[in-house]
ZAZALO-696174 format. One line per 8 residues: number of its first residue (from 1); for each residue x, y, z of N, C-alpha, C. Coordinates in steps of 0.02 Angstrom, whole numbers, plus 32768, in hexadecimal, padded with zeros to 4 digits. Layout:
% residues N
NUM = X Y Z X Y Z X Y Z; ... .
***
This chain:
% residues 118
1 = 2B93 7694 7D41 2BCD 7682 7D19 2BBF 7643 7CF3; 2BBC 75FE 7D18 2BA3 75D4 7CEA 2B62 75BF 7CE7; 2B44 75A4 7CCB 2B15 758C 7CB1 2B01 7549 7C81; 2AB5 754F 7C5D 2AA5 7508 7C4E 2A9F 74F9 7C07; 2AAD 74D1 7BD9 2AAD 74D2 7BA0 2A8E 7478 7B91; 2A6D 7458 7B4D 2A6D 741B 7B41 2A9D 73E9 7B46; 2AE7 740A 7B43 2B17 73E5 7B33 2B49 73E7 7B7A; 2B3F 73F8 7BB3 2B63 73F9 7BF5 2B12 73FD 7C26 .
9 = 2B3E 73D9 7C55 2B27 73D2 7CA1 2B0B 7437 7CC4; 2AD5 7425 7CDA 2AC8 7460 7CFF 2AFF 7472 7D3F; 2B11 74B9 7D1C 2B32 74C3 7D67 2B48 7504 7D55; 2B59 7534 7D96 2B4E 757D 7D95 2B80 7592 7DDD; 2BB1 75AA 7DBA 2BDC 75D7 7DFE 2BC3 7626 7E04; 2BB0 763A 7E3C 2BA8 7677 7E55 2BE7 7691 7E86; 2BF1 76BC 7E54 2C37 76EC 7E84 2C21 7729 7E93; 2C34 7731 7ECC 2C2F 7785 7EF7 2C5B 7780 7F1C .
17 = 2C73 77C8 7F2E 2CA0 77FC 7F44 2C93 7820 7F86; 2CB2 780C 7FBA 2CA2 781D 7FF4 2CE6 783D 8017; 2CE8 788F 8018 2D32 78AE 8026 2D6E 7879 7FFD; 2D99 785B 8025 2DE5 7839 7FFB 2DCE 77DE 7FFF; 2D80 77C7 8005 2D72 7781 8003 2D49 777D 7FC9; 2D58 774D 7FB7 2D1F 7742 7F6C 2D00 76F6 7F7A; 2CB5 7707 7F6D 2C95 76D4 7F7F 2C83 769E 7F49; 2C84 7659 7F3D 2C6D 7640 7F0C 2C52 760D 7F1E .
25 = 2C0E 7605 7F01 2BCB 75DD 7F23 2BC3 75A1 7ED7; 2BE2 7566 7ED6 2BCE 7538 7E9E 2B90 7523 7EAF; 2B61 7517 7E77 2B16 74EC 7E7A 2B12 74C4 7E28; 2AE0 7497 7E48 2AD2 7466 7E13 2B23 743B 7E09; 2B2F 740A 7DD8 2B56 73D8 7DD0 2B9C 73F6 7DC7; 2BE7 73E0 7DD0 2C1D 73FF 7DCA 2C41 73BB 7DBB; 2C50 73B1 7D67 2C6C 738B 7D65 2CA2 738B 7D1E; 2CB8 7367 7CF1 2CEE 7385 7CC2 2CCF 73B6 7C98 .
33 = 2C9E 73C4 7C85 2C77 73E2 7C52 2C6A 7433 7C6F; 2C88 7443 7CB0 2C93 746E 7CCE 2CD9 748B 7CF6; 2CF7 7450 7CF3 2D3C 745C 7D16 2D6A 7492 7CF3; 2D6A 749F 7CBD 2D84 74D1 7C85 2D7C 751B 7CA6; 2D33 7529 7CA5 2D09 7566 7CB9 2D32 757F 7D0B; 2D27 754D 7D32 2D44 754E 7D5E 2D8B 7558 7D79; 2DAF 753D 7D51 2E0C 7540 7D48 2E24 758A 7D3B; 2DE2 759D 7D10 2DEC 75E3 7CF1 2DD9 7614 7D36 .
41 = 2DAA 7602 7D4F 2D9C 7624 7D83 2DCC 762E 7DD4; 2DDE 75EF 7DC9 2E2C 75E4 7DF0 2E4E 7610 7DE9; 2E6B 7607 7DAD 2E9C 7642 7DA7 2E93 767E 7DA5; 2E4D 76B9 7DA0 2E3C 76D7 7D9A 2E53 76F5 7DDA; 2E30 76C4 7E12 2E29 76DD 7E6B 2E89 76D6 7E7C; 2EA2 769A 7E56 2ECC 76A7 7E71 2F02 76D6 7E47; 2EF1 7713 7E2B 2F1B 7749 7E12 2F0F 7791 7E11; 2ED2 7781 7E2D 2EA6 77B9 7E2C 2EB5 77CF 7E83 .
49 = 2EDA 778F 7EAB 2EC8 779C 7EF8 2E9E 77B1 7F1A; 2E66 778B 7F3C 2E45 77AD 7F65 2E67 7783 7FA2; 2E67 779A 7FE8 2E9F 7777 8010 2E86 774B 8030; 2E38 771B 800F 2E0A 76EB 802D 2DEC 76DC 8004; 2DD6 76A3 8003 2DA5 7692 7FCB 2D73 7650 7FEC; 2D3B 7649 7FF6 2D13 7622 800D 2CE0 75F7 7FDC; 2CEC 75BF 7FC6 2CD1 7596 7FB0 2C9F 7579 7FBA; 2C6D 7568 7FB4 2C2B 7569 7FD4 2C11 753C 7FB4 .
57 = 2C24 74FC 7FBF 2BF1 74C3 7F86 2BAB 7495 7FAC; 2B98 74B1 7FD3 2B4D 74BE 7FDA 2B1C 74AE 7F9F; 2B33 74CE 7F65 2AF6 74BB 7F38 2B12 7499 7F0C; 2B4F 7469 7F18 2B47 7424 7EF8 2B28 73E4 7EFA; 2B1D 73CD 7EAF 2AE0 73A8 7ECC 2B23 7365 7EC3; 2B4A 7375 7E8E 2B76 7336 7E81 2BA1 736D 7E76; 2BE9 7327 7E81 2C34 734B 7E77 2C52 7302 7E52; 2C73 730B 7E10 2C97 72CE 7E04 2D04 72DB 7E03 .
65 = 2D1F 72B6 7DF2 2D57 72A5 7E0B 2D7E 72FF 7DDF; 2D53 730A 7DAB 2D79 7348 7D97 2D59 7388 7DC5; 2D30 7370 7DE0 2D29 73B0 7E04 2D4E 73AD 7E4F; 2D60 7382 7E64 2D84 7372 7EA6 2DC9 7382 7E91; 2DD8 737F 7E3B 2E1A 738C 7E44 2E16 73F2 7E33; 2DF6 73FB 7E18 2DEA 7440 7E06 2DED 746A 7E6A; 2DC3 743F 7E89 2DC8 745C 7ECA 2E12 745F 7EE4; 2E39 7430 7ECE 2E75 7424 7EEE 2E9C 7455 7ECA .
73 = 2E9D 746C 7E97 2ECE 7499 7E68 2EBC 74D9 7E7D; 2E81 74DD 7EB0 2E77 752F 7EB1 2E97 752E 7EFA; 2E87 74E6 7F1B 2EC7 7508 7F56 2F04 74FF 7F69; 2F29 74DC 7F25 2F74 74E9 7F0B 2F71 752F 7EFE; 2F49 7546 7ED3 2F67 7590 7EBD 2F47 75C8 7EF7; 2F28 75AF 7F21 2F12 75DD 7F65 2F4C 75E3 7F88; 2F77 75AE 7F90 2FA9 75AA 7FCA 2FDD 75DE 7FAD; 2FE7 75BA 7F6A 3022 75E3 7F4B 3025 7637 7F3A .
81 = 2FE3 7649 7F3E 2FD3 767C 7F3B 2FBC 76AB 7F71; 2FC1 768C 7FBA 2FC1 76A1 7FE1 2F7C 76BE 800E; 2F40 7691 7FE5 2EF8 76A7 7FFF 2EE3 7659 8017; 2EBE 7683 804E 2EA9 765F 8072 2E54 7632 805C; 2E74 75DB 804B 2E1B 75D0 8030 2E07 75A0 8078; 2DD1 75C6 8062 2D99 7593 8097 2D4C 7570 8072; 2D47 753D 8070 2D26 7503 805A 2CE4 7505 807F; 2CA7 751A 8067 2C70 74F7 809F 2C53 74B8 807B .
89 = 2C4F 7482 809D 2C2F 7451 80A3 2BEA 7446 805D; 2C01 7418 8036 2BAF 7412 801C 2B97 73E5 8034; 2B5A 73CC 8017 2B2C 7390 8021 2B4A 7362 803A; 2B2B 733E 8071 2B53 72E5 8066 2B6A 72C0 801F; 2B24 72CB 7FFA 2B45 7298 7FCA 2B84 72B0 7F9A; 2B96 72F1 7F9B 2BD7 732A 7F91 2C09 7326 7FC9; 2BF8 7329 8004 2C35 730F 8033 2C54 72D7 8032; 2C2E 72B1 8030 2C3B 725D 8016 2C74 7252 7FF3 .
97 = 2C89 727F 7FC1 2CAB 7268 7F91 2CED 7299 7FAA; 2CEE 72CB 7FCD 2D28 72D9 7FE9 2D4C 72A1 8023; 2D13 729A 804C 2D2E 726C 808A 2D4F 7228 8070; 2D1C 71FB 802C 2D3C 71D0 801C 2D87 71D8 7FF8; 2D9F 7206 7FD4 2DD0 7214 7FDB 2E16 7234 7FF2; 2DFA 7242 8028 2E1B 725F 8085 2E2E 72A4 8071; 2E04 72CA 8026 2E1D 7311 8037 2DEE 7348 8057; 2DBF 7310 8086 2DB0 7332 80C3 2DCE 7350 80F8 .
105 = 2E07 7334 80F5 2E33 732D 8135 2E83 735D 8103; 2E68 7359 80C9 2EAA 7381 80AB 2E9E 73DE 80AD; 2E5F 73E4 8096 2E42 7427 808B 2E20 743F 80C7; 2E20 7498 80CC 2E0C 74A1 8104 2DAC 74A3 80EA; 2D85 7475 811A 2D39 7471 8119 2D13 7483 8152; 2CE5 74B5 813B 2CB8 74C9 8178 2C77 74A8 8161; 2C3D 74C1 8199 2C06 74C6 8191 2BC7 74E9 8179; 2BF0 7512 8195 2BB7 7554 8175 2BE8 758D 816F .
113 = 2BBA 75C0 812B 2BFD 75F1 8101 2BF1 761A 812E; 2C37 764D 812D 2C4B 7680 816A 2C2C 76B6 814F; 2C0B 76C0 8105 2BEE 76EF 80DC 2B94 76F4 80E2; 2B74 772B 80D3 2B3D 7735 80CE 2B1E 76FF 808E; 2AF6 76D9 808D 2ADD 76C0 8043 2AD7 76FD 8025; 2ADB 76DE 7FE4 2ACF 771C 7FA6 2A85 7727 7FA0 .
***
């Protein structure tokens, strides 16, 4: 879905479909120059319903303040929409920036995804 161009940050969401859960694996950088792509993709999962959706930021290498809020808008519209998201854990230096802003403790975060890697 996304990808790399001269003029934005590398970075690439992979979505798959697993029965009523949809999986989405971010890699490379997630920051305003991507938050758009993403919002779109938000709303996509959340209208399209799948009744789970697992987030998987594992292959972030960086997250900046628009992508923490892009995370937060997909699980406003998760709740409201009635699917269940689950968050796995990225990198330290990607966790970092949830914990320093305590939505470690706001969002649900695992360790490792409940899904097969792609």
């Amino acid at each position: 879905m996304g990808g790399a161009n001269n003029s934005r940050s590398r970075f690439e969401i992979v979505r798959q479909e697993h029965a009523q859960t949809a999986s989405v694996r971010l890699c490379g950088e997630f920051d305003l120059a991507w938050a758009q792509e993403f919002q779109e993709l938000s709303e996509s999962l959340c209208a399209n319903g799948p009744r789970r959706v697992v987030l998987d930021l594992r292959g972030l290498a960086f997250i900046d303040s628009s992508g923490l809020r892009s995370v937060l808008d997909l699980s406003k519209r998760s709740k409201e929409g009635g699917i269940d998201l689950t968050i796995v854990r990225g990198a330290p230096v990607v966790h970092e920036v949830f914990a320093t802003t305590g939505l470690d403790g706001v969002l649900l975060m695992i360790e490792e995804s409940p899904l097969p890697d792609p």
